[in-house]
C-alpha positions in Angstrom: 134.3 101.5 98.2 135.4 104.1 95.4 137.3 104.6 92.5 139.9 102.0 91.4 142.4 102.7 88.8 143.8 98.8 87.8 146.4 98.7 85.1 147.7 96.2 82.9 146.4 94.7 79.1 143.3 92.8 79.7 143.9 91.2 76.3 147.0 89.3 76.9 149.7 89.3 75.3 151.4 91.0 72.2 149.6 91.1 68.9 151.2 91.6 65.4 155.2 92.0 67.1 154.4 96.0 68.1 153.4 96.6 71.7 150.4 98.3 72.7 150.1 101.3 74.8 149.0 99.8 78.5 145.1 100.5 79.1 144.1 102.2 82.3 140.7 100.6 83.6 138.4 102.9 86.0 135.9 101.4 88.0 133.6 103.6 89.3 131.5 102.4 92.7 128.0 104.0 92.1 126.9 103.0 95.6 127.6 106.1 97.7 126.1 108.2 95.1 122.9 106.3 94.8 123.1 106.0 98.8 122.9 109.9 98.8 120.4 110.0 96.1 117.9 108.2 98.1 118.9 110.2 101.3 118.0 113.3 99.5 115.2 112.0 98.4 114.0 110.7 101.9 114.7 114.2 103.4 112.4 116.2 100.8 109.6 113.6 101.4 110.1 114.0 105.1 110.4 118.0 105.2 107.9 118.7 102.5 104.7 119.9 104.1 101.6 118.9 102.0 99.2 121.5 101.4 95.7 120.8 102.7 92.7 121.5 100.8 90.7 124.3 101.4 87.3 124.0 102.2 84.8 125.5 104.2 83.9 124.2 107.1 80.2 124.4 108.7 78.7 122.6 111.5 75.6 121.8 111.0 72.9 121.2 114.5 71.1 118.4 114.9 67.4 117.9 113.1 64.7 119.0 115.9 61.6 120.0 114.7 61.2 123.3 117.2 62.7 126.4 116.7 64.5 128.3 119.4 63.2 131.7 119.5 65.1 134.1 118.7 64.5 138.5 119.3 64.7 140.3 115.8 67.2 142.6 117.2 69.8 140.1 117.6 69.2 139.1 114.0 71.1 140.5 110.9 69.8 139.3 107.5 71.9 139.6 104.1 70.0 139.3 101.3 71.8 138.0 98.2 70.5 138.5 94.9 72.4 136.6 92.0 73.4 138.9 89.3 74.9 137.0 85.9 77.7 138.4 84.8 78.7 140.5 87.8 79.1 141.0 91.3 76.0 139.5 93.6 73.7 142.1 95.0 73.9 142.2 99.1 71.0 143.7 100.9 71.4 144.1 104.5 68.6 144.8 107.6 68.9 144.0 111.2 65.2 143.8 112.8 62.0 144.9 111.2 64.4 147.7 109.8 64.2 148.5 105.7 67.0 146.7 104.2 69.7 148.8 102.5 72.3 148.1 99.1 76.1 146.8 99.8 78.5 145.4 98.0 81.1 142.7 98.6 83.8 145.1 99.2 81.8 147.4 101.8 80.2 144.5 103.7 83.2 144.5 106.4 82.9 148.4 107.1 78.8 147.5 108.0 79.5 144.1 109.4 81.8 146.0 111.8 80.0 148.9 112.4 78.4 149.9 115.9 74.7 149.0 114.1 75.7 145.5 113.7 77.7 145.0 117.3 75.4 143.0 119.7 76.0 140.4 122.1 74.8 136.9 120.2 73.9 138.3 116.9 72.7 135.7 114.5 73.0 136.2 110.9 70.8 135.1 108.5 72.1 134.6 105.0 69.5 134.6 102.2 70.7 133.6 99.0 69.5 133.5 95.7 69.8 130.2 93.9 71.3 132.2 90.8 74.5 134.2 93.5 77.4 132.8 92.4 79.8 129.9 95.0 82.6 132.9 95.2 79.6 135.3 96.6 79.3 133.4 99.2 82.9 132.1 100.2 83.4 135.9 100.3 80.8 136.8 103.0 81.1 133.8 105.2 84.9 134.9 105.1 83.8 139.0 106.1 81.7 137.5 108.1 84.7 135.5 109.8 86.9 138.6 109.9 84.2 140.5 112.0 84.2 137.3 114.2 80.2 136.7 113.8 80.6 133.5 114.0 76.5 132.7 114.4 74.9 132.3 110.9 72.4 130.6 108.7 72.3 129.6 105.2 68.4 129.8 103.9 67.3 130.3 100.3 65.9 133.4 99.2 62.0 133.3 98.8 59.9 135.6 96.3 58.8 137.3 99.5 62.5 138.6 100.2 63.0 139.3 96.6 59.8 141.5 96.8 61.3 143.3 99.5 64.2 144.5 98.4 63.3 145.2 95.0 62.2 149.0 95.2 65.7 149.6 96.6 
């Protein structure tokens, strides 16, 4: 229950005819400080808030084989081109209109622009196979920011490429 201080010679008795000085025993009780040890160490697993991985989340519909059509005004398309070494290469059109250069850092100032504010607009993200994870983390989260929360991953075809490559 704590500490105990006993006194007295342990050994017995005299030794050789000269007296020995009188030993003082301590006996420790470790118990309360192991009792506290384990309620700290309860409390910091308790309070401790794990972080959660991040990930991206998507909902994916379910598998029909029609489309749902769709007009080309309420339809923004981002064009991603891959570029090794460096930032990806954003192209941007809404409708039949010619697609016009972005980068990463400019996409929010378009994204939230009046040309881009419709009711139910629908992107369409085009990416290149060779456009790097980060590029598109980082427009699904300007994207987010300009709360367009309607959008499509779909690879980029030679036709798209084609398209955007006089720009």
């Amino acid at each position: 229950m704590g500490a105990d201080v006993g006194g007295g010679d342990r050994r017995g008795g005299k030794k050789g005819g000269k007296k020995k000085a009188k030993r003082v025993s301590i006996r420790l009780d470790m118990t309360p400080m192991v009792d506290v040890a384990f309620l700290l160490l309860i409390f910091y697993m308790v309070t401790t808030v794990f972080r959660t991985p991040q990930a991206l989340e998507l909902s994916l519909p379910p598998k029909r084989t029609e489309g749902t059509p769709i007009a080309e005004s309420k339809v923004l398309t981002l064009r991603v081109l891959g570029n090794p070494g460096g930032e990806a290469k954003i192209y941007w059109s809404r409708g039949n209109f010619r697609p016009e250069a972005v980068s990463i850092t400019e996409l929010g100032k378009v994204l939230s622009s009046e040309k881009t504010k419709v009711d139910d607009l629908i992107t369409l993200i085009k990416i290149d196979r060779t456009a790097t994870y980060e590029s598109m983390v980082r427009i699904t989260d300007e994207l987010g920011l300009a709360e367009l929360d309607k959008f499509s991953l779909v690879p980029l075809t030679d036709a798209d490429k084609q398209a955007v490559s006089g720009i």
